[in-house]
C-alpha positions in Angstrom: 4.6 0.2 13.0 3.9 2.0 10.0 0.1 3.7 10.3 -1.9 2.5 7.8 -4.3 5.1 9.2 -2.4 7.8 8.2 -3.0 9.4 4.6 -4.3 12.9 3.2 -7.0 15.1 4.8 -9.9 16.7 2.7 -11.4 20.2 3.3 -14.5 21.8 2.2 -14.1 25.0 0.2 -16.8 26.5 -1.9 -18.2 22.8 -2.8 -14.4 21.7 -3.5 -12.3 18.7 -2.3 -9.0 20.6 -1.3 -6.2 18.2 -1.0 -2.7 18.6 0.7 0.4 19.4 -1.9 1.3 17.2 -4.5 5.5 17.9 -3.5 5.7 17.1 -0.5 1.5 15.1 0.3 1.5 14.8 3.8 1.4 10.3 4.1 1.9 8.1 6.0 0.5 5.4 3.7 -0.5 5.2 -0.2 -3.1 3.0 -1.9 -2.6 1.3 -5.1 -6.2 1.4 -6.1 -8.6 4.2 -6.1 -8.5 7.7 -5.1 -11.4 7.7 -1.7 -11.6 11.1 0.1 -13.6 11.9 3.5 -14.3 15.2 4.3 -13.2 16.6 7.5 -15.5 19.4 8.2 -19.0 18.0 7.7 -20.6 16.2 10.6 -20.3 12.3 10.0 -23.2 9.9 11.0 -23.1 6.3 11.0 -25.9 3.4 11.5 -25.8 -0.1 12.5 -24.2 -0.9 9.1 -21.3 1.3 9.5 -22.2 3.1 6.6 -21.6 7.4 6.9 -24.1 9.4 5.9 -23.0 11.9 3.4 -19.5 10.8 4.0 -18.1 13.7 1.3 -20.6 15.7 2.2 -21.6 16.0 -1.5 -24.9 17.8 -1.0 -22.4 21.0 -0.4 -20.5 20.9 -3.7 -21.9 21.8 -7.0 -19.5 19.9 -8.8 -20.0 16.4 -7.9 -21.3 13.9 -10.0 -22.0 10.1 -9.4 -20.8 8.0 -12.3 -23.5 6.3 -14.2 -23.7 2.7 -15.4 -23.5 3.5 -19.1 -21.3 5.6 -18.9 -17.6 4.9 -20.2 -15.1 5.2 -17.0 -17.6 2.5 -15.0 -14.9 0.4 -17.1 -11.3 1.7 -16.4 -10.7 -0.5 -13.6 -11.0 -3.6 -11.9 -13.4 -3.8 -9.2 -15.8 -1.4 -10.9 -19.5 -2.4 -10.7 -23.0 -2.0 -12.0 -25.6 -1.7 -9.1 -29.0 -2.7 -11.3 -31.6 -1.0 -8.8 -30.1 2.6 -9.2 -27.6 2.5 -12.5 -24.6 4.1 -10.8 -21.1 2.7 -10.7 -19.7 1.4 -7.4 -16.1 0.5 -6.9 -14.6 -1.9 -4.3 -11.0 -1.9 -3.3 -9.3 -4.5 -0.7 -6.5 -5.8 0.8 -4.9 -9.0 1.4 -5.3 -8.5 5.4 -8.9 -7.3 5.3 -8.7 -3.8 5.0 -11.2 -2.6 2.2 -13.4 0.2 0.8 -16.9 0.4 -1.3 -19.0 2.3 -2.5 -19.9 5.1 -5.6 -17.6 5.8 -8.0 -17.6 9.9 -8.6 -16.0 12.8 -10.2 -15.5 16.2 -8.6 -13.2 19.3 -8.8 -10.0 18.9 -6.6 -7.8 21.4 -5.5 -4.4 20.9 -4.7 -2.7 23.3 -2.6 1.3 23.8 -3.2 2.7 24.0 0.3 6.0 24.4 -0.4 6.7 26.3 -3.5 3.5 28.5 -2.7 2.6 28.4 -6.3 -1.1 28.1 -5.0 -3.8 26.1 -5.9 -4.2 24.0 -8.6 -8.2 22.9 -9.7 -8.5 19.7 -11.8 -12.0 19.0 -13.0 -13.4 15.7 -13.6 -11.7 13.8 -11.3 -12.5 10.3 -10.3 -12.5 9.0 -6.9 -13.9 6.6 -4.9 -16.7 8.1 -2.5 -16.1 5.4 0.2 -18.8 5.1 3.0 -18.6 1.4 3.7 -14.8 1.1 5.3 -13.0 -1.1 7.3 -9.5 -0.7 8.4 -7.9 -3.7 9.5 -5.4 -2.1 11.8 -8.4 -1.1 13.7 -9.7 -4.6 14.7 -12.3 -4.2 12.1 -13.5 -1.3 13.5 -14.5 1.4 11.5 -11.7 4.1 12.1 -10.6 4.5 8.5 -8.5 7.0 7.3 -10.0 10.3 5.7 -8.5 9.4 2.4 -6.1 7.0 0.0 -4.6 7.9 -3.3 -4.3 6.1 -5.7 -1.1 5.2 -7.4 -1.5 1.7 -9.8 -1.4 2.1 -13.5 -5.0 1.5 -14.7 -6.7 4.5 -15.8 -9.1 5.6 -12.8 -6.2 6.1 -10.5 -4.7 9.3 -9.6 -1.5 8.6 -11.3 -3.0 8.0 -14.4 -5.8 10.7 -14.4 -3.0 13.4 -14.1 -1.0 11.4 -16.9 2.1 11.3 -14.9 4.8 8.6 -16.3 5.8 7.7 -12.6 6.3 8.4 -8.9 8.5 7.8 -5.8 8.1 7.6 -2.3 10.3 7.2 0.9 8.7 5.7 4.3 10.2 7.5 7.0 10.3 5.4 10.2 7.8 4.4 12.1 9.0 6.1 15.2 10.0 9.1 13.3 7.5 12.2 14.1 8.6 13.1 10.1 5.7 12.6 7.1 6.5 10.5 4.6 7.1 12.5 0.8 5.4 11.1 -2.0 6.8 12.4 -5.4 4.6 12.6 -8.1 5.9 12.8 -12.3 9.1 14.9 -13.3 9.9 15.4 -9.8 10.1 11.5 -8.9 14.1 10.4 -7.8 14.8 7.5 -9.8 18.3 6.4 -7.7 19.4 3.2 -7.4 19.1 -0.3 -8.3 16.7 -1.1 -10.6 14.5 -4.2 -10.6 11.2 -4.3 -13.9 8.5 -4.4 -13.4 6.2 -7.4 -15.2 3.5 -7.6 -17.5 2.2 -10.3 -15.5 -0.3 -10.7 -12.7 -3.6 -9.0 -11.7 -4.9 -5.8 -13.4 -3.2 -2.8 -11.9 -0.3 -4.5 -9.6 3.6 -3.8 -9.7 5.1 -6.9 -10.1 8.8 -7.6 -10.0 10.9 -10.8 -10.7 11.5 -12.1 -6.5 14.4 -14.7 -7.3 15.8 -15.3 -3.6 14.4 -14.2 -0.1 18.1 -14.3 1.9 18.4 -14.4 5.7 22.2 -13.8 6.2 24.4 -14.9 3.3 21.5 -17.9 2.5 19.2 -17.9 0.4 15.9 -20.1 1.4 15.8 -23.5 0.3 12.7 -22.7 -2.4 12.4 -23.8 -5.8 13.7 -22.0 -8.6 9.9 -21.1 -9.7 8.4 -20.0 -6.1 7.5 -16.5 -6.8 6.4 -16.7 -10.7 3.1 -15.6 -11.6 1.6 -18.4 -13.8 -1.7 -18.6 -15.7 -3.5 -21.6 -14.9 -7.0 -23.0 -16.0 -9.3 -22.9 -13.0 -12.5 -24.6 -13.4 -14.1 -22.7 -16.7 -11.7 -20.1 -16.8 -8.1 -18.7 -16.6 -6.5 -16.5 -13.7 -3.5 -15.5 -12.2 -2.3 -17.1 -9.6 1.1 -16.5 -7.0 3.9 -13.7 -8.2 5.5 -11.3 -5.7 3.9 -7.9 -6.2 5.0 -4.9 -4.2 2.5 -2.3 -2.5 2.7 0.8 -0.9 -0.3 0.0 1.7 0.1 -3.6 2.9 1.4 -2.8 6.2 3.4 -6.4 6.7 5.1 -8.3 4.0 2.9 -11.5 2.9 4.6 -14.8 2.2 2.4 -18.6 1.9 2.5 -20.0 4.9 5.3 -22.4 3.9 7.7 -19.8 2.9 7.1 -18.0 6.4 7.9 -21.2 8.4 11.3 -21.8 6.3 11.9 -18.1 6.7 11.2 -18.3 10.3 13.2 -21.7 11.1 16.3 -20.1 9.3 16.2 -16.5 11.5 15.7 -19.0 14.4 19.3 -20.8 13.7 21.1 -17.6 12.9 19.9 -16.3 15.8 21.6 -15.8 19.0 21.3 -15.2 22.7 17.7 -13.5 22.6 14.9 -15.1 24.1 12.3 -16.4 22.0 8.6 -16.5 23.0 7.0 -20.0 22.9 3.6 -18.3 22.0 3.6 -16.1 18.8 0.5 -13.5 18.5 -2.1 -13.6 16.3 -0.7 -11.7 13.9 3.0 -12.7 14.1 5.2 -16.0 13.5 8.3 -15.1 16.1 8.4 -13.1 18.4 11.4 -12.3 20.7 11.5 -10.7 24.3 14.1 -7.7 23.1 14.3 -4.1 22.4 15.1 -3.2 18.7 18.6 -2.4 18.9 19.5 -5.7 20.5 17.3 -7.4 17.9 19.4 -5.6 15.1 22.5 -6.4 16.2 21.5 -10.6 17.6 19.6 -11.2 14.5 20.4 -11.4 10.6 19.1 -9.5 8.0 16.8 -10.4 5.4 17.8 -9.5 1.9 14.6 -9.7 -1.0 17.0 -9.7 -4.1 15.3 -9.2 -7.5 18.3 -9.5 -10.0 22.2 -9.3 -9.7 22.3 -5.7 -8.6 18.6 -5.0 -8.1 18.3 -5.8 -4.2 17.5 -4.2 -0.7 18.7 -5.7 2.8 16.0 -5.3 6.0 17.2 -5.2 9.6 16.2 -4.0 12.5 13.1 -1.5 12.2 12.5 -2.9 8.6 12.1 -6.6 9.4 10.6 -6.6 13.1 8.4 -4.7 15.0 7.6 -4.0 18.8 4.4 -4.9 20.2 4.5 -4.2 23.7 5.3 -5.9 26.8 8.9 -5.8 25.8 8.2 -8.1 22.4 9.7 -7.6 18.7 8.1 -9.4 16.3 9.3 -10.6 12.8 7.4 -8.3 10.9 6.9 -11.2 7.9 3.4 -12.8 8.1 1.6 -15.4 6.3 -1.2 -15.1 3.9 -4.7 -16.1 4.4 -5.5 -20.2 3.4 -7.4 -18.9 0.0 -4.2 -16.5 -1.3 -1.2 -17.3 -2.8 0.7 -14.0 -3.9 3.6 -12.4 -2.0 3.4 -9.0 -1.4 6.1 -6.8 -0.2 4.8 -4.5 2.8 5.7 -1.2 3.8 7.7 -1.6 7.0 10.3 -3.5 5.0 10.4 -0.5 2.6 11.0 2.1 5.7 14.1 4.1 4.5 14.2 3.3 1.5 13.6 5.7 -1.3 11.2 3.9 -4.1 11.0 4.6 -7.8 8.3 3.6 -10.3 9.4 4.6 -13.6 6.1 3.6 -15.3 7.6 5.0 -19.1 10.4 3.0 -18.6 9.0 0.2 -16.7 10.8 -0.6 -13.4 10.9 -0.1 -9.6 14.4 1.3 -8.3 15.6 0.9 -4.6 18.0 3.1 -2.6 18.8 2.6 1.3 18.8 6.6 2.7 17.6 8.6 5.6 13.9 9.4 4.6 13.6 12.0 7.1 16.4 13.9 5.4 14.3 14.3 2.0 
């Protein structure tokens, strides 16, 4: 399985956050919302509430600043807040499977440390991020074991992608199994290869978007209306609001269909399927489960193909549609959303080798199939 957990380490130095290299950021996932860092080297307490004290350790930097209520960039995003009793901005930032982060919006001086062109560091002042102490991870059980820091990557302007005015970025999930980080690749030094799918102007503030037209297993495309994965704008109570779409996100850990699109999906992979033993009793987490290793599953069970346009497509097999979960189980790696939700949302184990683009100038998300541990 992909870790969640894994994403970029922050140091101490000289009241500094120091932050791995930009080319290639040492991930093994990405957030699409804030920028939230943890420092490594301070001693981290935590109460009942399982809130850290001092989580940054900010009484060690001179450069750290809390963002006030009044003050302009308490604005630049959605899920930025006014807390009344103290006047400082607080952000919160969650997912669609329970895994969030909250607490003070800040700036700070980071340093980023080129790695592999040893061009040395690079100090950027003023930079927001999201001083998270109250953190769940969902992975965990609910525990708190989050990781020690999430970059942010949407388009709206208090994310990292957008503070450093960068007109896009691409990433390639190496394999779950693979003991290989996965690069992130951040403005001119993005690949923008392959097919190329656009991105919308639809949807919730800061999500990617694309145009979902058929969800394939085999040569068949489900049996959905035309309209299942348009976003629409709809009247709800005394106001308007997005509602459905099929965004894609570099942290979800599963992909996230409505409950009635997983059962079609998983009745379809059922037919198709041959000679593996299914489980009569799915886990919590998982619709279908059968008793097999991975390379049996890839070669008894058809592949899933999420095609966005007549060229624009990517096909998931094996590794990038199921998963194993012990006990000699793979699971289909497709769950549904919670009761309340009703956008899809492309995970990241379906994205495992694949390299992918957001041209954010130019406005779309490109796919190519390659060997991410290569790059």
């Amino acid at each position: 399985m992909v870790n969640l957990s894994m994403s970029r380490y922050s140091y101490l130095n000289g009241g500094d956050a120091i932050a791995p290299a930009l080319h290639p950021p040492q991930l093994g996932a990405l957030w699409t919302q804030q920028v939230k860092l943890f420092s490594s080297s301070v001693s981290l307490a935590r109460d009942a509430t399982l809130k850290l004290v001092d989580p940054f350790g900010t009484r060690n930097s001179a450069t750290y600043e809390k963002i006030r209520c009044n003050q302009d960039e308490c604005n630049y995003s959605t899920g930025l807040y006014c807390m009344e009793e103290d006047h400082f901005c607080n952000y919160v930032v969650a997912y669609g499977d329970g895994t969030y982060s909250t607490d003070y919006l800040a700036a700070e001086t980071l340093t980023f440390i080129d790695q592999e062109f040893k061009a040395g560091k690079v100090s950027l002042s003023n930079m927001l991020f999201g001083c998270g102490a109250y953190n769940v991870d969902s992975l965990e059980g609910g525990c708190y074991y989050p990781p020690p820091g999430m970059v942010g990557l949407n388009n709206q302007k208090s994310s990292l992608i957008s503070q450093l005015d960068f007109e896009g970025f691409s990433y390639c999930f190496t394999p779950s199994e693979a003991d290989v980080d996965t690069p992130l690749y951040l403005g001119a030094l993005a690949r923008y290869d392959g097919a190329r799918a656009p991105i919308l102007s639809v949807g919730l503030p800061g999500r990617y978007y694309l145009d979902l037209q058929c969800i394939s297993v085999g040569d068949q495309c489900l049996p959905l209306a035309p309209e299942t994965f348009n976003a629409t704008y709809v009247r709800r109570g005394d106001r308007m609001e997005w509602r459905g779409g099929f965004m894609i996100d570099s942290g979800i850990t599963y992909t996230l269909l409505i409950p009635v699109v997983v059962q079609i999906l998983k009745e379809t992979v059922i037919q198709k399927t041959k000679c593996l033993r299914q489980m009569s009793e799915t886990t919590r987490t998982f619709q279908l489960c059968y008793r097999a290793t991975l390379a049996k599953i890839e070669q008894k069970t058809p592949s899933i193909t999420f095609q966005f346009s007549q060229v624009a497509s990517f096909v998931a097999s094996g590794s990038n549609s199921w998963v194993p979960v012990g006990l000699g189980l793979a699971c289909l790696a497709i769950i549904p959303t919670g009761t309340s939700s009703d956008v899809y949302i492309l995970g990241n184990v379906q994205q495992q080798n694949i390299n992918v683009d957001y041209n954010l100038k130019e406005g779309f998300v490109s796919f190519k199939s390659m060997d991410c541990t290569k790059l």
